[in-house]
C-alpha positions in Angstrom: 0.0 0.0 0.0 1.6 3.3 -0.3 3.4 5.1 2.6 1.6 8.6 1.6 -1.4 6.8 1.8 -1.3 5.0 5.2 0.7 7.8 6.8 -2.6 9.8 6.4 -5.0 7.0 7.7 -2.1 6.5 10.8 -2.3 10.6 11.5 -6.5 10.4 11.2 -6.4 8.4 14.5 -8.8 5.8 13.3 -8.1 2.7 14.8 -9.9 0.5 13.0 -7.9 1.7 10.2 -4.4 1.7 11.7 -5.6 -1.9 12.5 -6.0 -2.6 8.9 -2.9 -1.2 7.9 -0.8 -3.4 10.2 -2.5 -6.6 9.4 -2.1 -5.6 5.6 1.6 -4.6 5.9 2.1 -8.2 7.8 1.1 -10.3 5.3 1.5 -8.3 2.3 4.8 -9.1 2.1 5.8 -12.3 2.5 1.6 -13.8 1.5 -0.1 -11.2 -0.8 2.8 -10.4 -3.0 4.1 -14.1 -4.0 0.7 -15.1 -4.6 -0.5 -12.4 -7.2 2.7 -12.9 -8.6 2.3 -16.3 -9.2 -1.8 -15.4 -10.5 0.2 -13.0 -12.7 2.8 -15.6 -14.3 -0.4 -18.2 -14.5 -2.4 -15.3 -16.3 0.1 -14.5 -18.4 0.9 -18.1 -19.4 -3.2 -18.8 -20.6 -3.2 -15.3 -22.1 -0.1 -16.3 -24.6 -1.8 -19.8 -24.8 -5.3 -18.0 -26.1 -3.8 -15.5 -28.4 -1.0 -18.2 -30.0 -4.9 -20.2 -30.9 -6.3 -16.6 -31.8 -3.4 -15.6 -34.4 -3.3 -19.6 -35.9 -7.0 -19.4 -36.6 -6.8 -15.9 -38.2 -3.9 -17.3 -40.4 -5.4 -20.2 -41.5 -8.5 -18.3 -42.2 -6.5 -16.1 -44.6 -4.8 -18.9 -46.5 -8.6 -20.6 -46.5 -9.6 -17.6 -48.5 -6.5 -17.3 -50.8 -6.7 -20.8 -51.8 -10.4 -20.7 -52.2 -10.8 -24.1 -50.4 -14.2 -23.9 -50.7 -16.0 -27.1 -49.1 -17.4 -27.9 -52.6 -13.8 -28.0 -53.7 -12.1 -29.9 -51.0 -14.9 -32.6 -51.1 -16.7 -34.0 -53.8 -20.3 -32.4 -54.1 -23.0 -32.5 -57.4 -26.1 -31.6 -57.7 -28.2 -34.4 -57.5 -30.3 -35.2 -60.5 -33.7 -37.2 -61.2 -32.6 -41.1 -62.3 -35.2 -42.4 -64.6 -35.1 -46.2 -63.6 -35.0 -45.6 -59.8 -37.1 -42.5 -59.5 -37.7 -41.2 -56.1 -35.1 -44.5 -54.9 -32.7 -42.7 -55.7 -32.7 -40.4 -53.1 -31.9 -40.7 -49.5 -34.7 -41.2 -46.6 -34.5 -38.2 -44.5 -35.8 -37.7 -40.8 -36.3 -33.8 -39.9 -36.2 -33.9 -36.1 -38.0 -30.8 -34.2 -37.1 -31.1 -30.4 -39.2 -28.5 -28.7 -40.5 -27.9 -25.0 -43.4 -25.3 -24.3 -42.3 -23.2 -27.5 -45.6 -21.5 -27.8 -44.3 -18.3 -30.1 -42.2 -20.6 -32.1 -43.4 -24.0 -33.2 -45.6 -22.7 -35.7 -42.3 -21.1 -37.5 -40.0 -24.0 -37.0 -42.6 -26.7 -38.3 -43.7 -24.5 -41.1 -39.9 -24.3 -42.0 -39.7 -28.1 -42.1 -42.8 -29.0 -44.0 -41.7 -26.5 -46.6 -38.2 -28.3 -47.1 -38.1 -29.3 -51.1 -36.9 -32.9 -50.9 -39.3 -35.5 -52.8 -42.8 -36.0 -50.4 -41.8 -39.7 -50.2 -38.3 -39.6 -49.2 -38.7 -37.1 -46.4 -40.2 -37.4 -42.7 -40.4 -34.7 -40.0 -41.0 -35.7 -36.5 -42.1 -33.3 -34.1 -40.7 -34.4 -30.7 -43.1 -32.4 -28.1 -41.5 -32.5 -24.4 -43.7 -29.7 -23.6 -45.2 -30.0 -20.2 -47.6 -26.8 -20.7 -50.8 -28.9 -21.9 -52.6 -26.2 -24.0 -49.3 -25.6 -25.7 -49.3 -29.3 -26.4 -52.3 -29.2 -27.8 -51.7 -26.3 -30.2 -48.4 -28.1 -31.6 -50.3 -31.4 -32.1 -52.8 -29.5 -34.1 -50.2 -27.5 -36.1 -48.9 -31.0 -36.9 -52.6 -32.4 -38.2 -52.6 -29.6 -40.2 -49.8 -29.7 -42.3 -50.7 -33.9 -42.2 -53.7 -33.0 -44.1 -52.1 -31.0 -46.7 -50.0 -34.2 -47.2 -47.2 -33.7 -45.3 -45.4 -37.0 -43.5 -45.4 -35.5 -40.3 -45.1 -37.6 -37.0 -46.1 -35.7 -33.9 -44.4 -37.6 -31.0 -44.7 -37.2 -27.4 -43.5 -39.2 -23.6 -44.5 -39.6 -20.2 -41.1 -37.7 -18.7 -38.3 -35.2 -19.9 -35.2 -37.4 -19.0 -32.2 -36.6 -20.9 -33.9 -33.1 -21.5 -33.4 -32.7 -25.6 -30.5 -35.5 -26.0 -33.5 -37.9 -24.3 -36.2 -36.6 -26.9 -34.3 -37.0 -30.0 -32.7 -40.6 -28.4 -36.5 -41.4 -28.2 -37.3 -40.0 -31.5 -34.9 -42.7 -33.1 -36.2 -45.5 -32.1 -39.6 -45.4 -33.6 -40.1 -48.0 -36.4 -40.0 -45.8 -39.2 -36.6 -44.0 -38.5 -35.1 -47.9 -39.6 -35.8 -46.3 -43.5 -34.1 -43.5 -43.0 -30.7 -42.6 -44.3 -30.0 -39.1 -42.9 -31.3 -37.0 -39.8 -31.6 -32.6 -40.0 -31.8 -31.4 -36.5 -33.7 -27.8 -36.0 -34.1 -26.6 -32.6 -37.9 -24.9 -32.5 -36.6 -20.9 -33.3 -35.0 -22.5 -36.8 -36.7 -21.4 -40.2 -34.7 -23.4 -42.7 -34.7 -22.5 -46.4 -36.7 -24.6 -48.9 -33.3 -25.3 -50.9 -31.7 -26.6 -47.7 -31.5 -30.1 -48.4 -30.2 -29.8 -51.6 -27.3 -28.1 -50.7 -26.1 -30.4 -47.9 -27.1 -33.7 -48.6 -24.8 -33.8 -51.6 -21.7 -34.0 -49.7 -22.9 -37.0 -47.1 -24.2 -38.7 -50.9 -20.7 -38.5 -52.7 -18.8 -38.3 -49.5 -18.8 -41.8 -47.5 -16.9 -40.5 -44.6 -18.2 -37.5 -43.5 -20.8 -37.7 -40.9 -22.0 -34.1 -40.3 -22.9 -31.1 -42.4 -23.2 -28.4 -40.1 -24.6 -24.9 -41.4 -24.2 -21.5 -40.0 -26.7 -19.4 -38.0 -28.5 -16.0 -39.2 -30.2 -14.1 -36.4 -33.1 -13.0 -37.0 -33.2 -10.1 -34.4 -29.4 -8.9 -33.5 -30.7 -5.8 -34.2 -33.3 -5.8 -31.4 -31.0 -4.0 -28.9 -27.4 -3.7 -27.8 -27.0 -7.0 -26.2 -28.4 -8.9 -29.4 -25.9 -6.7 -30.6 -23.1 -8.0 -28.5 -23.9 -11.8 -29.2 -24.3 -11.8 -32.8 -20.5 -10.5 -32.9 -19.1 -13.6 -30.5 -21.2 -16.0 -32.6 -20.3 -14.5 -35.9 -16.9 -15.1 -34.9 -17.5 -18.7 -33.8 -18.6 -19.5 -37.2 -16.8 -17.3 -39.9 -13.2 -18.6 -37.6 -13.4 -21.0 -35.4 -15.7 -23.7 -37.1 -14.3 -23.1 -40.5 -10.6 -24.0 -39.0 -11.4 -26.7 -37.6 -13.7 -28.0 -41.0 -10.8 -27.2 -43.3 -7.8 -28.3 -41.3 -9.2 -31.5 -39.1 -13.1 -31.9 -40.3 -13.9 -31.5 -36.8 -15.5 -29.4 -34.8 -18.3 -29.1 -32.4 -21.8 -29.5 -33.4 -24.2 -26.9 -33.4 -27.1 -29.0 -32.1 -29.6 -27.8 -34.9 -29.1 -26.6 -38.6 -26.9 -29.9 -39.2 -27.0 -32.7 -41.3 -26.2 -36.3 -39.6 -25.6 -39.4 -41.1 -27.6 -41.7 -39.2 -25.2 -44.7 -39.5 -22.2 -42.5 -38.2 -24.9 -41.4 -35.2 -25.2 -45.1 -34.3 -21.8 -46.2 -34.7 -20.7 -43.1 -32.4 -23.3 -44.5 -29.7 -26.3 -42.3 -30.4 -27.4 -39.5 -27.9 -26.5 -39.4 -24.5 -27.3 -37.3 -21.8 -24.4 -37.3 -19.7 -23.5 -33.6 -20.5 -25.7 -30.4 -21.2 -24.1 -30.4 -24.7 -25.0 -33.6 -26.1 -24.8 -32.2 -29.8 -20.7 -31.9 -28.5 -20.7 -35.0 -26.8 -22.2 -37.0 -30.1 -19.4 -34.9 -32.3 -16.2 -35.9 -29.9 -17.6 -39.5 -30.2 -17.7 -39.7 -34.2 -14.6 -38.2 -34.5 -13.2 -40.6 -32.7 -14.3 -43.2 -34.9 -12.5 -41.9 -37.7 -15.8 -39.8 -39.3 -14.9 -36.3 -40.6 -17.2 -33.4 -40.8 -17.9 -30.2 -42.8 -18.8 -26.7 -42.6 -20.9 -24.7 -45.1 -20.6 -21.0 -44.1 -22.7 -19.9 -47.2 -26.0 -22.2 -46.3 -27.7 -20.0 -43.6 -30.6 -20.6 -41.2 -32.4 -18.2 -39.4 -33.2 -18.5 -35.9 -33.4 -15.9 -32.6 -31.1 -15.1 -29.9 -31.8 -14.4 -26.3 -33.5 -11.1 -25.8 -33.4 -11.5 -22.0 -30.2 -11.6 -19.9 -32.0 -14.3 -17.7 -32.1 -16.3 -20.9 -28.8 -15.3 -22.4 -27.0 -16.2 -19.0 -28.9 -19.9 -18.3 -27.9 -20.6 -22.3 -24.1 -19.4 -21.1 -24.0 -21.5 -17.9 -24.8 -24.4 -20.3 -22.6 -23.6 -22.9 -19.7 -23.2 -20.4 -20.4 -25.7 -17.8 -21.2 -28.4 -20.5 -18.2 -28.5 -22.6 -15.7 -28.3 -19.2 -18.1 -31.4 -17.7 -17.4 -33.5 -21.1 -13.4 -32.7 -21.5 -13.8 -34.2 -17.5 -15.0 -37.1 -19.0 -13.8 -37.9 -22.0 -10.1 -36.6 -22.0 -8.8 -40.3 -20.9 -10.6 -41.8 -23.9 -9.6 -39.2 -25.9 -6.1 -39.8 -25.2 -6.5 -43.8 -25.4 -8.0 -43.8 -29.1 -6.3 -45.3 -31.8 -8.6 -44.5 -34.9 -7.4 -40.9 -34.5 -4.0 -39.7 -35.4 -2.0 -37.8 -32.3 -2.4 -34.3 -34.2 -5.7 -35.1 -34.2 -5.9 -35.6 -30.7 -3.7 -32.5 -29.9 -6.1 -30.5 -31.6 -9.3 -31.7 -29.8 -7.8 -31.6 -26.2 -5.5 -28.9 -26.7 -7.3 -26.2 -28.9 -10.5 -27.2 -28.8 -11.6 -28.3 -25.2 -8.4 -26.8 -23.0 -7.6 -23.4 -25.0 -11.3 -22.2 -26.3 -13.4 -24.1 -23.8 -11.8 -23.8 -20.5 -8.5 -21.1 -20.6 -10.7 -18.8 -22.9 -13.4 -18.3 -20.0 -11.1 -18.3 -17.2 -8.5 -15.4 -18.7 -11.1 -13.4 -19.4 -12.4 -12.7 -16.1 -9.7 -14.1 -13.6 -7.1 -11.8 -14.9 -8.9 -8.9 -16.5 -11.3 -8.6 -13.9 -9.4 -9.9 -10.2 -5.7 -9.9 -10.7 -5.3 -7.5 -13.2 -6.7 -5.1 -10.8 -5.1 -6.4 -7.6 -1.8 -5.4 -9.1 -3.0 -1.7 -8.4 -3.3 -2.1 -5.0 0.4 -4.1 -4.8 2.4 -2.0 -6.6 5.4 -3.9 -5.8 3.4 -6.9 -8.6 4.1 -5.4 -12.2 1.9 -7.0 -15.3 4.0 -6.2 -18.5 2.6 -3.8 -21.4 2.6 -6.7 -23.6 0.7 -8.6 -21.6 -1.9 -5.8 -20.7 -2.3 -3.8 -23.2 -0.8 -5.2 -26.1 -2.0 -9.0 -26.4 -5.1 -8.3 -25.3 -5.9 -6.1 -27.8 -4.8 -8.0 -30.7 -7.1 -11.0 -29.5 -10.0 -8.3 -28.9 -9.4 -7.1 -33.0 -9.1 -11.1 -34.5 -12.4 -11.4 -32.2 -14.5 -8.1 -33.7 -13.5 -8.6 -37.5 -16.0 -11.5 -37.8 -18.5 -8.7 -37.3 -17.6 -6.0 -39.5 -20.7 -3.9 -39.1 -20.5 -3.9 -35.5 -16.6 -2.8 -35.3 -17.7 0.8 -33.9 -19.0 -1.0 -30.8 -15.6 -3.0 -30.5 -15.5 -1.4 -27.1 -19.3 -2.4 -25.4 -18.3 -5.6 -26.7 -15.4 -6.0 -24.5 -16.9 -4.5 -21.5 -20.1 -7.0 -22.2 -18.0 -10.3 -22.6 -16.0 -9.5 -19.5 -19.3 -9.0 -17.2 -20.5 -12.2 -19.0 -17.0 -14.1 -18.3 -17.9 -14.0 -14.5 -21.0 -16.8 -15.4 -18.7 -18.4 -17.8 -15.9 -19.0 -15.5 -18.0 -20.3 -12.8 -20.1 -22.9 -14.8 -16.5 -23.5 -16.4 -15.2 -24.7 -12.9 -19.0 -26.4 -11.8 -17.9 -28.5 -15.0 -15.1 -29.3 -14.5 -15.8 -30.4 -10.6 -18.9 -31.8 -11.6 -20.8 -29.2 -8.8 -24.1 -29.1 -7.7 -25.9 -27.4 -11.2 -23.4 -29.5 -13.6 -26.6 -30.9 -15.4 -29.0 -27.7 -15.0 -31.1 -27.5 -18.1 -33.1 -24.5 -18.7 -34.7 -24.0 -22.1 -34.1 -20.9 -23.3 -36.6 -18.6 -24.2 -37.5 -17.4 -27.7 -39.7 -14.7 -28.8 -40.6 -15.4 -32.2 -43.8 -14.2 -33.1 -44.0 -11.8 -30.1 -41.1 -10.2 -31.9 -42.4 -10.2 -35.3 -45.9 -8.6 -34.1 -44.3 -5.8 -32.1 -42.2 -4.7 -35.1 -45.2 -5.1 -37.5 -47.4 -2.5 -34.7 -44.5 -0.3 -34.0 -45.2 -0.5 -30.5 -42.7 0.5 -28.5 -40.2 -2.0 -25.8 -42.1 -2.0 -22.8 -40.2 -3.0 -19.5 -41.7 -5.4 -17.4 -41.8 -5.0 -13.7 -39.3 -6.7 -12.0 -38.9 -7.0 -8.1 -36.1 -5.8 -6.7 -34.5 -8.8 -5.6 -35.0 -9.7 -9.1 -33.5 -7.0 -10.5 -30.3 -6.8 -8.6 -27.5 -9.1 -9.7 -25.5 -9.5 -6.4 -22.2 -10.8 -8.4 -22.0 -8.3 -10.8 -22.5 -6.0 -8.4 -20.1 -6.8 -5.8 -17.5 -7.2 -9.0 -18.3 -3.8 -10.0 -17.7 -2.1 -6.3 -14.3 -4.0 -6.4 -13.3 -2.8 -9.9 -14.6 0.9 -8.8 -12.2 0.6 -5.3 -9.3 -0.1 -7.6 -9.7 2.6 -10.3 -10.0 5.3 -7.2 -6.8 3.1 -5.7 -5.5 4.1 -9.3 -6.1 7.2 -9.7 -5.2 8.6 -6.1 -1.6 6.4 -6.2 -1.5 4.5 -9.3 1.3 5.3 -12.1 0.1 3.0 -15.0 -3.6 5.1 -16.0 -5.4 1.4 -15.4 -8.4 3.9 -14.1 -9.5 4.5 -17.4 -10.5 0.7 -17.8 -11.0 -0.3 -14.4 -14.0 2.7 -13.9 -15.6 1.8 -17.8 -15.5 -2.2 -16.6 -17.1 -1.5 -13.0 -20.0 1.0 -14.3 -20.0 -1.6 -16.8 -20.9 -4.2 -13.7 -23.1 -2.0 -12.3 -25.5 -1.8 -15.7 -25.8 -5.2 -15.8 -26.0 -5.9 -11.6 -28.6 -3.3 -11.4 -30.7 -4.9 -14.1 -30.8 -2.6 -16.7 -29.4 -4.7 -19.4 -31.9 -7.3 -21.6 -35.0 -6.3 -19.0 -36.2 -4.4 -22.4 -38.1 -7.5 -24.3 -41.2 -6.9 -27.1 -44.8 -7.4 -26.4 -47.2 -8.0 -28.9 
């Protein structure tokens, strides 16, 4: 602590204070100090690890576009054509699967979508798999599904007595009935998803000329990321997800994690990789770590796109991010043994999928973000004697925070909300990150998150404007964030009263940051018909 600074509390005669100072001076030194230095070194250490994975990407991304490896170059792919002796035969059975639970402003969308797929009438099945509990929202879907029946649609509207295994139990379920034994191929759409009509006709060709890829996985358009600033905010990390991070891993490894909806499966590689299993919250993951294993590759088609919504509550948007984050952590726990024991896989392979894909992206990615940018980083200002570098606090940083925002290019001017956003968010993601990986008490929470669909679409149509719900207090105040926020806020006054190294400037944006979203006034906003 600085001498100016506790000669003055020592001369103002408090003695509470004069207590604090001695007990602080005590163990600062030979406790306090070693240990953020250490927090420092280990900070430093994932930081290099995370932006080494940040600048590969971003050059393979770049020699992706200069060689124009296209997927429809790299793989074989044709447009499939009518055969005159086989007829319909000749094209593959395929199962559209709609998991959906109480989606009462949706389902109409999603099954619309479905039915409207252009793929021969008797080659196609969608199956509606209804774990709603709500029974008047039950009863809507099952007449949506009569409905398109009678226009002649093969629709199957399925239902069980219990929700075990959440979504990964549903779509288990949903293969076992007798008539998924025709099928060749399985689409997933989770109930927001509004695929195009051409859809199957631009993935299926690479699973029909193509014996060893297992997945087609398609990228996501959001339908309202215009809505309001935190749509905003999450269209920019999921744009990057999919313009960088799934098309490295398509081009360089064919793998990489599965979406969970707007995919393509070959059913045979689903069975051979053991089917769904609800041992995670990210069964779509769990299924794509277990093909890959088994020697099946996969591929990514950026230009197919699939609308669908994104969280417009930060309720929503944090239980989706507490699955997100505590799910993959929970399945490197369990699967990084038989990972490591496979032999179908070569060791680069293997490298890639422990390494950069569960250890760098899914676990050190989180717990940077907010361990050091939000506890040590800070700390340092109150023990001077603990130096961070430039390169390390300003300079990395910054380069990881530009490769992140160009996936966005529209939304560069709000490069810096962005930041502030993801590091208030990396608080939830570092703490479902650790409940993963020590399998804690809400390691298999499953909360469906909410969608707005038509809610949204009749509220831009009326112009009405964003009403605010009431919200208790104790509803409103997020205790975390806030109690973040007064520590960032303690340390930028530290800073600016003592401090040589102008961290203020950050440390007062991140803690009103904090503040915003503690006190509830971030995605509360959400349209009403």
């Amino acid at each position: 602590m600085d001498p100016v600074y506790t000669a003055g509390l020592l001369r103002g005669g408090d003695m509470s204070a004069q207590f604090g100072v001695v007990v602080w001076s005590q163990f600062k030194a030979p406790l306090i100090v070693p240990l953020l230095r250490l927090a420092v070194v280990i900070c430093l250490a994932m930081s290099l690890m995370l932006f080494i994975e940040r600048v590969y990407m971003a050059v393979v991304i770049v020699l992706v576009k200069l060689l124009g490896r296209k997927p429809e170059k790299t793989y074989k792919w044709e447009q499939m054509k009518d055969d005159v002796e086989l007829g319909n035969s000749a094209y593959p059975m395929v199962l559209v699967q709609i998991p959906m639970y109480n989606e009462k402003e949706v389902y109409q969308l999603s099954i619309g979508a479905a039915c409207g797929l252009s793929w021969p009438s008797d080659r196609i099945i969608v199956q509606v798999l209804d774990d709603s509990t709500d029974p008047v929202i039950k009863n809507m879907v099952e007449v949506e599904c009569m409905r398109w029946a009678n226009k002649g649609i093969n629709i199957k509207y399925e239902i069980r007595g219990n929700r075990n295994g959440y979504k990964a139990g549903a779509l288990k379920e949903g293969m076992k009935r007798s008539y998924v034994k025709q099928c060749d191929l399985v689409a997933i759409f989770d109930a927001d998803f509004q695929p195009e009509p051409d859809f199957l006709w631009r993935t299926v060709p690479f699973l029909i000329h193509n014996p060893r890829i297992a997945l087609v996985q398609t990228r996501w358009k959001f339908v309202n990321a215009d809505e309001c600033l935190m749509t905003r905010m999450q269209e920019m990390s999921l744009d990057y997800h999919f313009t960088v991070e799934q098309e490295v891993g398509s081009s360089t490894y064919a793998f990489f994690g599965f979406n969970g909806t707007a995919g393509v499966w070959r059913i045979a590689a689903l069975n051979e990789a053991g089917g769904w299993q609800d041992r995670t919250t990210v069964e779509d993951m769990d299924l794509a770590v277990r093909a890959t294993l088994k020697g099946w590759k996969f591929v990514y088609i950026g230009g197919v796109k699939v609308k669908n919504e994104l969280p417009s509550t930060l309720e929503a948007y944090r239980y989706q991010q507490h699955r997100w984050s505590c799910g993959p952590a929970n399945l490197f726990r369990k699967m990084a043994m038989e990972i490591i024991r496979n032999k179908k896989v070569s060791l680069w392979k293997k490298v890639h999928v422990i390494y950069s894909f569960f250890v760098v992206r899914k676990v050190v990615a989180h717990i940077v973000t907010f361990i050091f940018y939000c506890i040590v980083l800070p700390a340092t200002v109150l023990v001077p004697e603990v130096a961070v570098p430039k390169w390390g606090a300003v300079y990395i940083p910054s380069i990881i925070t530009i490769l992140n925002a160009v996936g966005t290019p529209r939304s560069l001017h709000l490069i810096i909300f962005w930041i502030l956003f993801e590091n208030v968010m990396s608080l939830h993601r570092t703490k479902a990150t650790f409940i993963g990986l020590l399998e804690a008490g809400r390691v298999n929470e499953w909360i469906v998150t909410e969608k707005l669909g038509d809610a949204l679409k009749g509220n831009k149509a009326s112009n009405k404007p964003q009403k605010k719900p009431r919200l208790q207090l104790r509803e409103r105040l997020h205790l975390l964030e806030l109690g973040v926020g007064g520590y960032l806020f303690f340390c930028g006054c530290y800073d600016l009263a003592f401090g040589k190294n102008h961290y203020f400037f950050y440390l007062y944006a991140q803690a009103i940051a904090f503040f915003i979203v503690g006190l509830g006034y971030v995605g509360t906003f959400v349209p009403k018909a």
